[in-house]
Each structure stands twice: as structure tokens, then as C-alpha cells.
C-alpha positions in Angstrom: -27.1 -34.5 -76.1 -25.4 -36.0 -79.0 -27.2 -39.4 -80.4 -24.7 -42.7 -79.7 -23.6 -43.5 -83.5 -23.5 -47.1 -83.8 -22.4 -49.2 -87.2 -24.1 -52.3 -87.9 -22.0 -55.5 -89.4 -24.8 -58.1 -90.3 -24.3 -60.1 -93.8 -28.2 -60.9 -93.7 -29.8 -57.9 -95.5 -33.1 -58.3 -93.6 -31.6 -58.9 -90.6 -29.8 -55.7 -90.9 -32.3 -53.7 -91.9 -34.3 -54.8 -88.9 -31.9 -54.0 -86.6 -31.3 -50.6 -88.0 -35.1 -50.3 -87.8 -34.7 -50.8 -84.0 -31.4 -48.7 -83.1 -33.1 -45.8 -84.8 -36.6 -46.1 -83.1 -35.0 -46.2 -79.6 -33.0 -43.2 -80.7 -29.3 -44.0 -81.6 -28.0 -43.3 -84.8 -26.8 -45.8 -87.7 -23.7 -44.3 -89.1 -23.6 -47.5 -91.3 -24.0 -51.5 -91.9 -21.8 -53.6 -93.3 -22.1 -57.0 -94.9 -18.6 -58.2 -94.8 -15.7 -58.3 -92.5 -13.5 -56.0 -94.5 -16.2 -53.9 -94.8 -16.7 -53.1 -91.3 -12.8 -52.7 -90.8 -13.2 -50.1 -93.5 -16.2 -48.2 -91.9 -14.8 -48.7 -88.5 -11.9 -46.7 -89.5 -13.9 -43.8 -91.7 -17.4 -43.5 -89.7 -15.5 -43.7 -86.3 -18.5 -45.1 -84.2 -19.5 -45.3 -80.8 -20.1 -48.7 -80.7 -20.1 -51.5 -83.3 -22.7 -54.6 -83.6 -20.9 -57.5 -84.7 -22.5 -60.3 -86.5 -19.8 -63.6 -85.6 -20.5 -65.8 -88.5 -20.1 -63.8 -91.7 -20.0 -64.3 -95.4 -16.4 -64.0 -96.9 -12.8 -64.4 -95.9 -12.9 -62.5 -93.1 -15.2 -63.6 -89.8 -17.0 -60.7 -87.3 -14.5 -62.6 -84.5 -11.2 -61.4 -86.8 -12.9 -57.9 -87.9 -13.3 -57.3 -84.2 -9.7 -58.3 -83.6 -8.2 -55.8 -85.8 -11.0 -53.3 -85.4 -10.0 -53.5 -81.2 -6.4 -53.2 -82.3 -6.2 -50.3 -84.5 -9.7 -47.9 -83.4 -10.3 -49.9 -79.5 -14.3 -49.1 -80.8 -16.3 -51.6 -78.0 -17.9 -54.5 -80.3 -20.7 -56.3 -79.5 -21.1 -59.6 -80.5 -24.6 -60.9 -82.1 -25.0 -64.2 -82.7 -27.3 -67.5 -83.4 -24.6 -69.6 -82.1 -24.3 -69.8 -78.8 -22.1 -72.7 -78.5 -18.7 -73.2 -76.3 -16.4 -73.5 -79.2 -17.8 -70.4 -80.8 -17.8 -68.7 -77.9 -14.5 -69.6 -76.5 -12.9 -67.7 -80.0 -14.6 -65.0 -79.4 -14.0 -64.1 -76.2 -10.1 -63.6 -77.3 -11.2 -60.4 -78.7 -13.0 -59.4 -75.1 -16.3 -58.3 -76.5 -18.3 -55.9 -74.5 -21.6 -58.1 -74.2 -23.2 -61.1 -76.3 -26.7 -60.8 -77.9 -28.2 -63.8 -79.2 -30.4 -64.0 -82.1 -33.5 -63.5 -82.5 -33.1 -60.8 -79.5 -36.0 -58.1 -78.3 -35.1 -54.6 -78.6 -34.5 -53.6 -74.5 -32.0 -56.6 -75.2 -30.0 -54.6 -77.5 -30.9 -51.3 -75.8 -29.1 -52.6 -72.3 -26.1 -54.1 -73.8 -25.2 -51.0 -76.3 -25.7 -48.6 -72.6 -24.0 -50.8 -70.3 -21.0 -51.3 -73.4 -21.0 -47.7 -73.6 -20.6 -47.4 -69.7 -17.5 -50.1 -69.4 -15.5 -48.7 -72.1 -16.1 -45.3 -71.0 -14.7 -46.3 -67.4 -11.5 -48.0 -69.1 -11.0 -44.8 -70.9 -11.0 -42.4 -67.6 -8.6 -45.1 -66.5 -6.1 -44.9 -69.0 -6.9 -41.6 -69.3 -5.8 -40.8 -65.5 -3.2 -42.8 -65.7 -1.1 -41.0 -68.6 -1.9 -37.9 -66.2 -1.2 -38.9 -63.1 2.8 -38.3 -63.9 4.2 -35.9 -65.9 7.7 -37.0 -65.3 11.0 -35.6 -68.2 12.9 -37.7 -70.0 14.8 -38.3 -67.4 13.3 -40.1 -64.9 16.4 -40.3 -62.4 16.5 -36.4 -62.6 12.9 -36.2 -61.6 12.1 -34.1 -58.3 8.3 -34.3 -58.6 5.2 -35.9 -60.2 1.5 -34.7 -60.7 -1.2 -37.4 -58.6 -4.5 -36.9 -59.3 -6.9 -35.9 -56.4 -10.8 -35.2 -56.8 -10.7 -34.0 -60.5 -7.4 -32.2 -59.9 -3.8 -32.7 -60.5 -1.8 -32.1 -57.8 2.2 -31.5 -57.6 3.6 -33.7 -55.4 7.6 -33.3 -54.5 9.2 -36.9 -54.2 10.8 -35.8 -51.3 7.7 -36.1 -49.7 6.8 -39.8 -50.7 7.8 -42.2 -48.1 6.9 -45.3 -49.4 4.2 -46.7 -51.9 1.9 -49.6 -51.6 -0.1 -51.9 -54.0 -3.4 -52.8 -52.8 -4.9 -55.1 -55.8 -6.1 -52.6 -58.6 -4.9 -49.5 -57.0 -1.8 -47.8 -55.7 -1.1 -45.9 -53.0 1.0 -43.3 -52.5 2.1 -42.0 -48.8 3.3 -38.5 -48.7 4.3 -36.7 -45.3 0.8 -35.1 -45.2 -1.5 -36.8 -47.6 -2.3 -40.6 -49.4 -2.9 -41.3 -52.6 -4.9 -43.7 -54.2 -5.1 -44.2 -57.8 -5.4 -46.7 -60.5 -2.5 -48.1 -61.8 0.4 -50.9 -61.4 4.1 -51.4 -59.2 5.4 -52.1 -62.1 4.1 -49.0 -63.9 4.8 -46.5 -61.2 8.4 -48.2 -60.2 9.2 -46.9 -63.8 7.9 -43.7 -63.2 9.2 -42.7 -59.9 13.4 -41.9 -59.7 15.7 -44.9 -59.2 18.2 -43.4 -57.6 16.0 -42.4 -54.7 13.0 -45.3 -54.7 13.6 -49.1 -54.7 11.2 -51.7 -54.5 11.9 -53.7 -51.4 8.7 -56.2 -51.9 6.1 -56.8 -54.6 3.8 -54.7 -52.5 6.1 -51.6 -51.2 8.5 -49.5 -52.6 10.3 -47.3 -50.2 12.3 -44.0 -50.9 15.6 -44.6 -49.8 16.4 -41.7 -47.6 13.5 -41.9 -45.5 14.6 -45.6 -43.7 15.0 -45.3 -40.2 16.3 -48.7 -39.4 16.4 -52.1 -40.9 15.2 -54.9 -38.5 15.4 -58.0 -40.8 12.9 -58.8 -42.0 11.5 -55.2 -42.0 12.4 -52.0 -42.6 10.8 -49.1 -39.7 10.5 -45.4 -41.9 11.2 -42.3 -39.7 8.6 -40.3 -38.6 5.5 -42.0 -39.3 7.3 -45.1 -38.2 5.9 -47.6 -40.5 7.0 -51.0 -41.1 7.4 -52.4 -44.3 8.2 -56.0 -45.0 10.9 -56.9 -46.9 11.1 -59.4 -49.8 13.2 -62.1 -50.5 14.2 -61.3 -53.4 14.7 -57.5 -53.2 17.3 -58.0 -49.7 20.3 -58.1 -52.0 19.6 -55.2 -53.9 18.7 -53.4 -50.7 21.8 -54.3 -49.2 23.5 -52.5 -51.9 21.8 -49.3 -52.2 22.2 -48.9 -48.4 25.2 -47.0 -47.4 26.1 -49.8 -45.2 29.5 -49.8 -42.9 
């Protein structure tokens, strides 16, 4: 296994040395240390690490709080913060750049060792998420033209005709999908999968549901019953008008 390369952005020389002293002797490996905010964009960028050890307070024009900004921005490299000052104001900028842990100087060495694993562990969950979710549709151009999507399903993708989707439903951090014969649950937004999914056949009829079309059975205000599975979905007050005029009503 691969050792975790970390960089080190400390403007006190001892202080960096030290710490270097201690990544190394519990195994990781220092790709390099930087003294200056610029610096440790620079190195960010060229040494590509796994993780970053940000000093707040450094010497220069440019603080570890705005490195980390722009460091997040351009590489998304998880920072930890390290830091003497502890207070609210100092704290309260930094957490705009939503650092993966806070150590506070002078810290022990299974202080740094939990906080660089459990960093490592977080961001490598936010990457399968965003990872899963730019696979979870491959969709054309065209989203109106679309007949089908891919939802992943225990590590495999799996083709899923719209046709088959009878309504979707948000359930806080997930979505779920409901397909004649299967559900769906996966990681994403409404908003992100009412994009996705083709307009002329899907409309959102409340901030929790979206509903293909074709497959309403009856509207009993305020619900809507599917056929088949006979489902009731609620419908919003502020989707009724634009349900009204999909419908093909006589």
C-alpha cells in the first residue's frame, strides 16, 4: 500500500521540521513544507498531495485561511487546519473554507495521526459521492429525447428504461427512484435529477415527488393515485397549475 503524501505549510522552521519528524515516524510521507501562503498554493498544485497541514497565522500577504480557499477551489486537496489560536473570531473565518479537522498547537502525535485518517476517510466519501453521482445518468444532450438512464445498484450500473419509473421521491440526502419492479436509492438532489430525467414525460408535482406523466391514474385533489401500484402522491401548491396544463384535460 502506497504511503499518504502529505505537504506541510508551517512558517516556523522548527515547528516544521518537528512535525515532519512526526508524519514520517508514523509512516506517511512529506512531499514538502512550505513557509508561506503562496508557497503552499504553488506546491499544492505541483506535489498534488493527499492531504495538506495548514498553519492559520502565516508570515506574508497571504494567510493559511486564504491559501486554503484557493487551494479547495482549484485542487479540492482536504486541509487541515493547525493552529495556537483557538479563538471564535479566528475560528469563525476559517471555517468558510470547511477544513477537514482543527489541531491545536502544541498537539501529541496520535492527535495528528487521527485527524490526517479520519480527513482522509470524509473526503474520500465525498469523492464516491460525486463520483456516483456523475454516473448514475448517462443521459445525451438531449435530455427530452432521453428513453433511459443508468442507476447505480450494489457496485453496478444498471439500465433503467424511463418507461419504467413511476414516480420519484426525495427522502432528505437521498433519492429514490420507483421503477415497476425495483427502487432506487441513491445520493443526489430533486433538483439535480428533475434536470436529468425528460421533461416532456416527468414533472414535479411537489418538492418531494416527481411523477411521470403517463402513469397517473386519477387526480383526486389534493393527490394524484398512479396505476398499478396505486400510490398516492400529494400534490403541491405550487406545482397544480402546471399540472393542470400538462394534463390532457377535457
Amino acid at each position: 500500500m502506497s504511503k499518504i503524501n502529505v505537504l506541510v505549510v508551517e512558517d516556523e522552521s522548527i515547528v516544521s521540521k518537528d512535525i515532519q519528524y512526526s508524519l514520517k515516524k508514523l509512516g506517511y510521507n512529506v512531499v514538502g513544507a512550505a513557509a508561506t501562503g503562496e508557497k503552499a498554493i504553488e506546491l499544492a498544485g505541483e506535489k498534488n498531495p493527499d492531504i495538506i497541514l495548514m498553519d492559520i497565522m502565516l508570515k506574508g500577504d497571504i494567510t493559511g485561511i486564504e491559501a486554503s480557499a484557493e487551494i479547495k477551489e482549484k485542487y479540492n486537496i482536504p486541509i487541515i487546519f493547525l493552529t495556537a489560536y483557538a479563538d471564535e473570531n479566528t475560528l469563525s473565518k476559517a471555517k468558510v473554507t470547511e477544513p477537514y479537522a482543527y489541531i491545536i498547537k502544541p498537539f501529541k502525535e496520535i492527535d495528528l495521526h487521527t485527524s490526517i485518517e479520519m480527513a482522509l476517510y470524509k473526503h474520500g466519501k465525498e469523492l464516491e459521492v460525486l463520483k456516483e453521482r456523475d454516473m448514475l445518468y448517462s443521459v445525451v444532450e438531449n435530455k427530452d429525447s432521453t428513453d433511459f438512464i443508468f442507476v447505480k445498484s450494489k457496485s453496478r450500473l444498471i439500465k433503467l428504461n424511463t418507461k419504467d419509473i413511476y414516480f420519484i421521491e426525495a427522502l432528505k440526502d437521498y433519492v429514490v427512484i420507483n421503477a415497476a419492479s425495483a427502487r432506487y436509492t441513491i445520493h443526489s438532489t430533486m433538483k439535480d435529477i428533475e434536470e436529468k430525467m425528460p421533461s416532456e414525460h416527468f414533472l414535479r408535482v411537489h418538492r418531494s415527488y416527481i411523477v411521470r406523466l403517463d402513469k397517473i391514474a386519477q387526480i383526486e385533489a389534493p393527490n394524484i393515485i398512479l396505476e398499478d401500484n396505486k400510490k398516492i402522491i400529494p400534490i403541491g401548491g405550487s406545482y397544480k397549475d402546471e399540472l393542470y396544463k400538462r394534463i390532457n384535460l377535457v
